[in-house]
MDTraj code that builds the backbone (N, CA, C; nanometers):
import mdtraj as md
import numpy as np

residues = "UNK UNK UNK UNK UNK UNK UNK UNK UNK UNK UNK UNK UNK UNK UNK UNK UNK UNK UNK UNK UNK UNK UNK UNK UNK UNK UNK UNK UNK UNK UNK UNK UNK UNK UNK UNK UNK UNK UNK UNK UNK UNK UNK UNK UNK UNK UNK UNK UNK UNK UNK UNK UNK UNK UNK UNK UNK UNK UNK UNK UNK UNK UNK UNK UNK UNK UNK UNK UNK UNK UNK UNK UNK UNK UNK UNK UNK UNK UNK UNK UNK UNK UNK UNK UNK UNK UNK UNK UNK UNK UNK UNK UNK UNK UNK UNK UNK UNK UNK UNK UNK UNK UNK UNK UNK UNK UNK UNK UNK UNK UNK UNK UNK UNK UNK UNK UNK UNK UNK UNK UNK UNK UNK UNK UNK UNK UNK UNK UNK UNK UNK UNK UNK UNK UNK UNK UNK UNK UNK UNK UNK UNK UNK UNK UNK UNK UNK UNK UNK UNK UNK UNK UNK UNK UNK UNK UNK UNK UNK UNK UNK UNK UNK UNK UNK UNK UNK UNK".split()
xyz = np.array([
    [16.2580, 3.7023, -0.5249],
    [16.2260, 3.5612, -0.5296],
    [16.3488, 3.4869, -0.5794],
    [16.4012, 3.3914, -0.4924],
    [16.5747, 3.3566, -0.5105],
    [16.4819, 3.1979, -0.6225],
    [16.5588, 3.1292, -0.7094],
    [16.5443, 3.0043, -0.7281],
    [16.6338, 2.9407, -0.6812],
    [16.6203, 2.8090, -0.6734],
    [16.7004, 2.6988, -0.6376],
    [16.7833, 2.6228, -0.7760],
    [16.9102, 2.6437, -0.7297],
    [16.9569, 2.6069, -0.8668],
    [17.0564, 2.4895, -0.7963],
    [17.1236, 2.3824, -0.8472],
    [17.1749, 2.2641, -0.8097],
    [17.1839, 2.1641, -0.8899],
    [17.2796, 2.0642, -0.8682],
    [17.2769, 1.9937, -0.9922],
    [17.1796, 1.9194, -1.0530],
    [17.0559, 1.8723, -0.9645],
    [16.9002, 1.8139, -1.0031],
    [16.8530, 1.9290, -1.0303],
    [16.8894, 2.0393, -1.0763],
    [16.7815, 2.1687, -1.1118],
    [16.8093, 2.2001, -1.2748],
    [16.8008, 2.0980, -1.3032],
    [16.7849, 2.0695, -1.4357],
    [16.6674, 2.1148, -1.5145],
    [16.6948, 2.1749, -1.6575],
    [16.5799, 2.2079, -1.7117],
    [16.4519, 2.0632, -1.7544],
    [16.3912, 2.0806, -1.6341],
    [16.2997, 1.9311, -1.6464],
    [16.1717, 1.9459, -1.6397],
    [16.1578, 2.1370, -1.6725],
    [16.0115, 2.1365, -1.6942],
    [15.9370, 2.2211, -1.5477],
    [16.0311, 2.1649, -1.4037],
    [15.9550, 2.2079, -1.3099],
    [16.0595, 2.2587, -1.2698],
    [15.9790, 2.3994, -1.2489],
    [16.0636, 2.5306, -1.1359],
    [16.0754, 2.4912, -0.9635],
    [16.1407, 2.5349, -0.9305],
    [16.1349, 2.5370, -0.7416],
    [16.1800, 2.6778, -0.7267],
    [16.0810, 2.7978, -0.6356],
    [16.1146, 2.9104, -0.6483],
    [16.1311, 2.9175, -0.4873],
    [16.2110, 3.0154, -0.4202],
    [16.1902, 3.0841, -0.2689],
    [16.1076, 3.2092, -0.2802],
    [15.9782, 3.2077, -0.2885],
    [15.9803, 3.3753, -0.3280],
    [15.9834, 3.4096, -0.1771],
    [16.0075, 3.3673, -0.0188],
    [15.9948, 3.4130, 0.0849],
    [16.0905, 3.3116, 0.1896],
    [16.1156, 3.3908, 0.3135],
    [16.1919, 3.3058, 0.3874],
    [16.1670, 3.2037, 0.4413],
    [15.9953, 3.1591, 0.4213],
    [15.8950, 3.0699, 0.4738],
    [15.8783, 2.9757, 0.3948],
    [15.9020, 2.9985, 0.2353],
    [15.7736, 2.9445, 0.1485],
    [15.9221, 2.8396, 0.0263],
    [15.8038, 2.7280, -0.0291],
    [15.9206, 2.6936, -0.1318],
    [15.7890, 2.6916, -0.2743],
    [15.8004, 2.7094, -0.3608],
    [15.6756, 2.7474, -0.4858],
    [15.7340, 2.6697, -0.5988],
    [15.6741, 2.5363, -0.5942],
    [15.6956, 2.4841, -0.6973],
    [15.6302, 2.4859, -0.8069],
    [15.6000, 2.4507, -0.9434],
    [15.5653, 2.4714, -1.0526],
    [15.5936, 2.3915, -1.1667],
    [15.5094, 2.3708, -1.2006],
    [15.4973, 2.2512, -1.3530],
    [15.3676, 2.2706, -1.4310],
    [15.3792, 2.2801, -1.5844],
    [15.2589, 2.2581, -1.7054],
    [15.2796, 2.1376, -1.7245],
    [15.1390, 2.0401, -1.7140],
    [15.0890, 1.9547, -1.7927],
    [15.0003, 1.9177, -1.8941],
    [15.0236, 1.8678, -2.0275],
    [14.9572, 1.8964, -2.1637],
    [14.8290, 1.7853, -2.1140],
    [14.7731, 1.8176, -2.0168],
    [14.6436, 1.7944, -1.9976],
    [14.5381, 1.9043, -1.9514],
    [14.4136, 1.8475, -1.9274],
    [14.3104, 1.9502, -1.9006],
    [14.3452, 1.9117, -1.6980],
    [14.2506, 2.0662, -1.6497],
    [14.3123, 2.0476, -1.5007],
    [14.1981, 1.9070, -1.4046],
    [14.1329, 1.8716, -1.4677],
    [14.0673, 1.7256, -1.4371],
    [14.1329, 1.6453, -1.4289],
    [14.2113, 1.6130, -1.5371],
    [14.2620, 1.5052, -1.4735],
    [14.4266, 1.4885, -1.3886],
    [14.4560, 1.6563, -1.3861],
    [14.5815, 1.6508, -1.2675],
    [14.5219, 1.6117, -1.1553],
    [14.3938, 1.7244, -1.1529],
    [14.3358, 1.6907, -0.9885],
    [14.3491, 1.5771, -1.0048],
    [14.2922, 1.4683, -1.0328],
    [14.2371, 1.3682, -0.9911],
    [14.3704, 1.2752, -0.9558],
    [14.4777, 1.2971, -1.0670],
    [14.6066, 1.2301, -1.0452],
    [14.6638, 1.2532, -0.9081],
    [14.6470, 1.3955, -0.8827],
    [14.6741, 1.4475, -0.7035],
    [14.6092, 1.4110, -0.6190],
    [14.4863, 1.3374, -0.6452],
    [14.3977, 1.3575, -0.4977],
    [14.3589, 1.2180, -0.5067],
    [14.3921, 1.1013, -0.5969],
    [14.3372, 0.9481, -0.5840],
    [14.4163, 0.8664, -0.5417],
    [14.3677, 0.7913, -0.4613],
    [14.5119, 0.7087, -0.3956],
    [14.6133, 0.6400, -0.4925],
    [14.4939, 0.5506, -0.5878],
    [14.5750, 0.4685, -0.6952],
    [14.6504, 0.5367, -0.7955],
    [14.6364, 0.7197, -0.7761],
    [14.7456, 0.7452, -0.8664],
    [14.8368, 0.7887, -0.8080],
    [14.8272, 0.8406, -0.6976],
    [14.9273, 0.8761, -0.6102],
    [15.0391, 0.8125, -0.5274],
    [14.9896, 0.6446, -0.5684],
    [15.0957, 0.5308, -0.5487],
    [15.1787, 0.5467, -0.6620],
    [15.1306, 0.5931, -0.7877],
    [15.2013, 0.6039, -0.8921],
    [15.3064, 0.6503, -0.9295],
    [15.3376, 0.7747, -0.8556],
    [15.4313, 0.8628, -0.8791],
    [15.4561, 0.9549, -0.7933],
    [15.3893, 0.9647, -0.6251],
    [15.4733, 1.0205, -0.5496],
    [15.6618, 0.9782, -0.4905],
    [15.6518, 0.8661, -0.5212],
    [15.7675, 0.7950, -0.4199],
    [15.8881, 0.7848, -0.5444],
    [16.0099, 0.8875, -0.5431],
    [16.0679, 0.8595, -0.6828],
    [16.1594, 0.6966, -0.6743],
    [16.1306, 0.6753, -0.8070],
    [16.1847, 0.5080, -0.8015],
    [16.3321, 0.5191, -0.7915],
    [16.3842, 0.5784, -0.9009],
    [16.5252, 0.5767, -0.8919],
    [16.5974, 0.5797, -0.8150],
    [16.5613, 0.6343, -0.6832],
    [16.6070, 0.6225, -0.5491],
    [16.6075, 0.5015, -0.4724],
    [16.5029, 0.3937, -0.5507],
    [16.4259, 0.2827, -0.5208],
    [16.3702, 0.2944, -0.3737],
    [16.2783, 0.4055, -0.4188],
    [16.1925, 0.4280, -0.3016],
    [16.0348, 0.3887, -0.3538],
    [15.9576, 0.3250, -0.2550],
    [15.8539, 0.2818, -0.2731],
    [15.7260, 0.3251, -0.1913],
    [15.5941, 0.3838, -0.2016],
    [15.5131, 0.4093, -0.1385],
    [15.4479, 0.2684, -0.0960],
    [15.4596, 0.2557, 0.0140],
    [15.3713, 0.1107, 0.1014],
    [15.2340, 0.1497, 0.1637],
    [15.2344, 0.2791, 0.2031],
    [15.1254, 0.2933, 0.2196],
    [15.0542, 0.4329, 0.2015],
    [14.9252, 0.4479, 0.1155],
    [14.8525, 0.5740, 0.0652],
    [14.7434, 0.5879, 0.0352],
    [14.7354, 0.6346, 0.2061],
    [14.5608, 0.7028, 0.2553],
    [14.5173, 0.7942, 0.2486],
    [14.4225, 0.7883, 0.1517],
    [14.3302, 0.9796, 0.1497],
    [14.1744, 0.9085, 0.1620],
    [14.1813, 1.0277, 0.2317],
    [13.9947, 1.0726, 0.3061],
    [14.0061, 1.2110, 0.2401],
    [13.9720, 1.2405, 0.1086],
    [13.9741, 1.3555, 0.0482],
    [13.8211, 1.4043, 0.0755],
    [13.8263, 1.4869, 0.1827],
    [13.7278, 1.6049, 0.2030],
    [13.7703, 1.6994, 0.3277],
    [13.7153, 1.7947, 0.3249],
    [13.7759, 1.9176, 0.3793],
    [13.7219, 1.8240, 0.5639],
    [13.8974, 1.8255, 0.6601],
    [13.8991, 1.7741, 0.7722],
    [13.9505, 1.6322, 0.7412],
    [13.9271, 1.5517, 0.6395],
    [13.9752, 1.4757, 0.6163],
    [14.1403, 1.4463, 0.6448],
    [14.2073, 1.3334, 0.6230],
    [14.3604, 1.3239, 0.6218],
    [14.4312, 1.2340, 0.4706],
    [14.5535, 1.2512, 0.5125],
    [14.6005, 1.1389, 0.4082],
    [14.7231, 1.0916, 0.4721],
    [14.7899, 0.9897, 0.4357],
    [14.9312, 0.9532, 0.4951],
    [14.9781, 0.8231, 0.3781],
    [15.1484, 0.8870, 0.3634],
    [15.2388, 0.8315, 0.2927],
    [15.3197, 0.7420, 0.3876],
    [15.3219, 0.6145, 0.3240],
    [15.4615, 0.6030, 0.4055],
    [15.5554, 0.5282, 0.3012],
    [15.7084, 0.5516, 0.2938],
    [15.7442, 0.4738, 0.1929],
    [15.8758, 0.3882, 0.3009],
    [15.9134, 0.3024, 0.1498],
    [15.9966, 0.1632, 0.1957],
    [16.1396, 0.2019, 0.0933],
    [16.2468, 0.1919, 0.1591],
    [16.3414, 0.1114, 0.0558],
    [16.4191, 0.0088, 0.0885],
    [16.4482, -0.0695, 0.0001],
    [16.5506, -0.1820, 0.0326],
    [16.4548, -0.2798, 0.1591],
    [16.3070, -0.2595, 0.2053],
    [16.2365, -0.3172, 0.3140],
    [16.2412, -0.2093, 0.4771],
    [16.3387, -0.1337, 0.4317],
    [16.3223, -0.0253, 0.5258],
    [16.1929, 0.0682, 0.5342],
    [16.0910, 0.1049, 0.6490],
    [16.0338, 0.2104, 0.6528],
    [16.1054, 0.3073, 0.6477],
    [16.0583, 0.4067, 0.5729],
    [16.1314, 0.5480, 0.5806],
    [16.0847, 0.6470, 0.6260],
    [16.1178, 0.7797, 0.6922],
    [15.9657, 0.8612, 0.7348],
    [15.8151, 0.8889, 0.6740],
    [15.7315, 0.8708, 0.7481],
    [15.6163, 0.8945, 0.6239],
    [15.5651, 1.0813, 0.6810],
    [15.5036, 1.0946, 0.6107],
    [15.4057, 1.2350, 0.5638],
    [15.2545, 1.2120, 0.5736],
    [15.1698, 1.2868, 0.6939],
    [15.0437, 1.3264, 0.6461],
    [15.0260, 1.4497, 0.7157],
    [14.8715, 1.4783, 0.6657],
    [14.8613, 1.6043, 0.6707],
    [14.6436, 1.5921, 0.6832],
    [14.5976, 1.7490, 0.6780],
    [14.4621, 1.7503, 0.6601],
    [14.4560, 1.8053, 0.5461],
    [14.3145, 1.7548, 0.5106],
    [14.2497, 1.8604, 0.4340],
    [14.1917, 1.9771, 0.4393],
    [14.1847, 2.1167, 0.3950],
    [14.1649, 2.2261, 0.4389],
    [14.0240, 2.3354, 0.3996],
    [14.1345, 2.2734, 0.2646],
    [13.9851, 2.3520, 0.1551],
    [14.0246, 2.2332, 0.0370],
    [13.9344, 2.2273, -0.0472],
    [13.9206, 2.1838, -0.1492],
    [13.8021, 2.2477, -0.2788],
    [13.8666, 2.2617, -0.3392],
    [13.7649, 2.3152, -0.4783],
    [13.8114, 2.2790, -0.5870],
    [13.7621, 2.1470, -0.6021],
    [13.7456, 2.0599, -0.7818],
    [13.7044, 2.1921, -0.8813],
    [13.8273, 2.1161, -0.9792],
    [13.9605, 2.0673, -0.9895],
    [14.0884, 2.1699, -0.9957],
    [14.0720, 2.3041, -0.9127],
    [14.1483, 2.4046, -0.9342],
    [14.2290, 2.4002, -0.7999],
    [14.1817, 2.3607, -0.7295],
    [14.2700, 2.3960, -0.5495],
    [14.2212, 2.2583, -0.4515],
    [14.3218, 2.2716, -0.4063],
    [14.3830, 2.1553, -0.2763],
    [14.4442, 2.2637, -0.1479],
    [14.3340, 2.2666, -0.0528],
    [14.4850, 2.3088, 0.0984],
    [14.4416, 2.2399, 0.1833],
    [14.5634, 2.1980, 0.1856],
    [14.6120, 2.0864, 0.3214],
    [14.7616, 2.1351, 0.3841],
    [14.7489, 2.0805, 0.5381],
    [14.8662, 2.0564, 0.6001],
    [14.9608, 1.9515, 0.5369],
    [15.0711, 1.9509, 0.6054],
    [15.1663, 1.8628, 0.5531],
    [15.2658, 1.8225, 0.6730],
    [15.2895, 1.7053, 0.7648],
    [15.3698, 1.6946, 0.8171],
    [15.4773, 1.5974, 0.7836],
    [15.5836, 1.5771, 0.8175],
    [15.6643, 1.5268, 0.8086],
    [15.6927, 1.4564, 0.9602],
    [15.6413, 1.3306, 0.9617],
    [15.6394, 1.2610, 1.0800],
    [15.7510, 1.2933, 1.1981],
    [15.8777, 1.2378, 1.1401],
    [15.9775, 1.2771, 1.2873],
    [15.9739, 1.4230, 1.3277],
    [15.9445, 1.5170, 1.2587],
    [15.9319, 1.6299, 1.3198],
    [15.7722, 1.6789, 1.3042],
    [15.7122, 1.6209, 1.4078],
    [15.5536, 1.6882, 1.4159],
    [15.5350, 1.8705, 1.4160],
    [15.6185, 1.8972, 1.4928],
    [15.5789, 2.0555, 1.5257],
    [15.6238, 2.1348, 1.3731],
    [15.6825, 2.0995, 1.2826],
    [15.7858, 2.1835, 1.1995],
    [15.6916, 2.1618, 1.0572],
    [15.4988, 2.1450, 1.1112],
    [15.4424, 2.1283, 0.9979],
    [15.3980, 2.2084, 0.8618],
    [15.3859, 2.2352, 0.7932],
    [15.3642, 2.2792, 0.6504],
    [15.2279, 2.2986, 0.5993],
    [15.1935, 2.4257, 0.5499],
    [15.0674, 2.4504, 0.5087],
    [15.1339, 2.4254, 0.3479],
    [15.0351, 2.3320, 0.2486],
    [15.0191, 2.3353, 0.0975],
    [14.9354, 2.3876, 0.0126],
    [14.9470, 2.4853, -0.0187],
    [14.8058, 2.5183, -0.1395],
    [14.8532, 2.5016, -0.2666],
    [14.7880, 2.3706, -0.3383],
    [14.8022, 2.3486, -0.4409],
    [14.6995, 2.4102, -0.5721],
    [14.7267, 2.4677, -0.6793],
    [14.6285, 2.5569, -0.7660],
    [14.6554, 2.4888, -0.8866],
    [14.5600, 2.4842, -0.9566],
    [14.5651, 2.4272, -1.1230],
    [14.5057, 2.5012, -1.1765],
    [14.5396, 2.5868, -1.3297],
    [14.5447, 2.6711, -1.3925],
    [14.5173, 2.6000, -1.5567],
    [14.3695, 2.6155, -1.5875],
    [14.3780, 2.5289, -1.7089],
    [14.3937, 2.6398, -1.8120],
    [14.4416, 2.6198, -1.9252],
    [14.4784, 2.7058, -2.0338],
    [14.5133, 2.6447, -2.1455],
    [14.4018, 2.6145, -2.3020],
    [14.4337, 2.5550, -2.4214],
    [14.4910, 2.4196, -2.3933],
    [14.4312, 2.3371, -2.3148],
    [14.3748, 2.1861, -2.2764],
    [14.5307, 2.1864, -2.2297],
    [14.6331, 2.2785, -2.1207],
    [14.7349, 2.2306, -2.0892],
    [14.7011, 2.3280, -1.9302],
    [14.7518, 2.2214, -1.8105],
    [14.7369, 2.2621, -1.6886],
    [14.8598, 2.3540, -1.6166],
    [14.8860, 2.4582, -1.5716],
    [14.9769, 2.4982, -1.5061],
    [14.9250, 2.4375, -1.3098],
    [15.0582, 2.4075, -1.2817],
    [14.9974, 2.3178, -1.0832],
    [15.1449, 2.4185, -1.0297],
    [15.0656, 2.5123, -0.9693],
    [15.1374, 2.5841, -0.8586],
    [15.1219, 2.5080, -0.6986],
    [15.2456, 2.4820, -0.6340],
    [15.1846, 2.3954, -0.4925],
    [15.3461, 2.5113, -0.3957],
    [15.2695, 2.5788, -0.3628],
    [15.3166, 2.6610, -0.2250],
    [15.3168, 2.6205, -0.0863],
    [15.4323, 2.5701, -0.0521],
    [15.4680, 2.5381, 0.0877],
    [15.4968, 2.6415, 0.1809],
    [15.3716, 2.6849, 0.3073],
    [15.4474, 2.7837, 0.3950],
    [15.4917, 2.7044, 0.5276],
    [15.6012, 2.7326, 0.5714],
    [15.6455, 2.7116, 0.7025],
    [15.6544, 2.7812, 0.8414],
    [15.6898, 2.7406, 0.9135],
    [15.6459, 2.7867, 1.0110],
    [15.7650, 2.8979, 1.0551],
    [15.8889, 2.9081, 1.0196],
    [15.9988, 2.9516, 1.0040],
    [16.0869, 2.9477, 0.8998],
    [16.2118, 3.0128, 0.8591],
    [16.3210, 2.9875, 0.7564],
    [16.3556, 2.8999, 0.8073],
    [16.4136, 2.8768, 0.9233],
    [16.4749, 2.7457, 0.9436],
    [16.4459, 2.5814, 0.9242],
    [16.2990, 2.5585, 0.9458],
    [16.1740, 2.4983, 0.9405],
    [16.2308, 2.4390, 0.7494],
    [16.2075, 2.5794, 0.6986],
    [16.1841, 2.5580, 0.5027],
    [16.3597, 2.5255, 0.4814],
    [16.4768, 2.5606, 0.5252],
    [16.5638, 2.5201, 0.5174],
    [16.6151, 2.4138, 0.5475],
    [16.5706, 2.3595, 0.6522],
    [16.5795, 2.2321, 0.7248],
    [16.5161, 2.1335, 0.5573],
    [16.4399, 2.1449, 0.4925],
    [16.3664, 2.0737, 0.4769],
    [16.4416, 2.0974, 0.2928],
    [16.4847, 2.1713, 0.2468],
    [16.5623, 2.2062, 0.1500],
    [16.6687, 2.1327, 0.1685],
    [16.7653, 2.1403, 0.2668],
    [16.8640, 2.0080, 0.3198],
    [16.8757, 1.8965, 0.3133],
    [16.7628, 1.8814, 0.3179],
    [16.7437, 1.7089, 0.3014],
    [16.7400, 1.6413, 0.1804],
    [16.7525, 1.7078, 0.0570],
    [16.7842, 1.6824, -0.0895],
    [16.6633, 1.6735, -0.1397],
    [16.5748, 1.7160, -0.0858],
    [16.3864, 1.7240, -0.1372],
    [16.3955, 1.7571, -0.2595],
    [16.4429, 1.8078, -0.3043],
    [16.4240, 1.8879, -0.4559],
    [16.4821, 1.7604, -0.5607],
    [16.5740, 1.6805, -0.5321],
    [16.5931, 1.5750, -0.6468],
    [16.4395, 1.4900, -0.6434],
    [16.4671, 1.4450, -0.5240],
    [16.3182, 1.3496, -0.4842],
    [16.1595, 1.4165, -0.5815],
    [16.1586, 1.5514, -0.5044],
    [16.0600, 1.6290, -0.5814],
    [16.0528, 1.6531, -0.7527],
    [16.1515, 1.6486, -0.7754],
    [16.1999, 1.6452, -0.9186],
    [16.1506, 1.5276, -1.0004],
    [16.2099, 1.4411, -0.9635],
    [16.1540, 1.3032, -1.0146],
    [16.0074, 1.2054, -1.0057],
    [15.9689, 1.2610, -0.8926],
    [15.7890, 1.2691, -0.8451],
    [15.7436, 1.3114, -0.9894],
    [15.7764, 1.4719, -0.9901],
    [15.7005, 1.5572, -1.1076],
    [15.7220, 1.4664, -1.2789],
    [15.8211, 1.4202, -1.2560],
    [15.8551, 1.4079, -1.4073],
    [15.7570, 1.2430, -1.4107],
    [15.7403, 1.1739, -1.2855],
    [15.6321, 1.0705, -1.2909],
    [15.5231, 1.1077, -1.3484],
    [15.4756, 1.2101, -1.1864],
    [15.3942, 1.2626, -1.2108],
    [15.3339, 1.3199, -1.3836],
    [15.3841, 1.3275, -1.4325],
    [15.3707, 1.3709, -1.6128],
    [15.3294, 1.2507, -1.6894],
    [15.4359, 1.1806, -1.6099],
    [15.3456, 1.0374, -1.6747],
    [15.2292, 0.9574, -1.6744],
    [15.2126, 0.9562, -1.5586],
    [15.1059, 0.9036, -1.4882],
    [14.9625, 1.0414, -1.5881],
    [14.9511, 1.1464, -1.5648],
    [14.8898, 1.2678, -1.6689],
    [14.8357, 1.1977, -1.7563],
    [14.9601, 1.1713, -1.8337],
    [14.9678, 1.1610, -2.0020],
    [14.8971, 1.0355, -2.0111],
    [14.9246, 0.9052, -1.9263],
    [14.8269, 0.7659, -1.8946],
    [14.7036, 0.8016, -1.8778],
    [14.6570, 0.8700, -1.8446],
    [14.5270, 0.8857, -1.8351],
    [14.4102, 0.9559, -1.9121],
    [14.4810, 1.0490, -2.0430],
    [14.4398, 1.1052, -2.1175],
    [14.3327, 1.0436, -2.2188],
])
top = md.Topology()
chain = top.add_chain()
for i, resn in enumerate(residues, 1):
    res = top.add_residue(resn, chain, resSeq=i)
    for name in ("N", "CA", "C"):
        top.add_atom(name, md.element.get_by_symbol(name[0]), res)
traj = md.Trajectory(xyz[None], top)
């Protein structure tokens, strides 16, 4: 299992692992119970919150979930008034508040889509959120490593913590 190390691979709490030529396994504890991650993951109004990292001055404009299994969701963000690619995907399985699987696409490339299983792990009122990306190829998960996802992803999570801790 290789990690991703780079100059945003900063000790910030969240791992990014390869354990496969397919897969990218990210990872973060939050000093909450796993209620209210789910809910931070799966509600629209929090998920305006802290998917889209600011510092980039990127903005989510638009964020739709039909959270039930067949259901969809779709991101789309803005910067500077620019659309930027958006992301949706289905819902697959769902089981409150431990697991999320859904697809994941990445609009300009429809075919090169992404299975997510997201898991929450509660332990002494603090959540461990495993979210495993498989692809459809290495090239597919590399392609998508290229694109500097991991700063972006980085700074989501460290929202993401915030947005947590707001709601406690």
């Amino acid at each position: 299992m290789d990690a991703v190390a780079g100059d945003e691979a900063v000790n910030d709490g969240t791992t990014l692992e390869l354990p496969s030529d397919r897969e990218i396994l990210i990872s973060r504890t939050f000093d909450a119970p796993a209620r209210l991650v789910f809910e931070a993951l799966t509600k629209a109004e929090h998920v305006k919150r802290w998917w889209a990292p600011r510092s980039l001055g990127v903005t989510l404009v638009v964020c739709e979930i039909d959270f039930r299994v067949g259901g969809g969701y779709r991101y789309v963000m803005e910067r500077d008034g620019a659309t930027l690619p958006s992301f949706s995907g289905t819902f697959l399985e769902i089981d409150p508040p431990t697991r999320v699987v859904q697809t994941e696409v990445f609009e300009p490339y429809p075919d090169a889509g992404s299975t997510v299983t997201v898991m929450l792990a509660e332990s002494g009122g603090k959540t461990t959120m495993t979210s495993r990306s498989l692809y459809p190829s290495k090239e597919v998960r590399d392609m998508v490593l290229a694109t500097g996802m991991e700063k972006g992803m980085r700074e989501s999570m460290r929202q993401l913590t915030e947005l947590v801790a707001s709601l406690r």
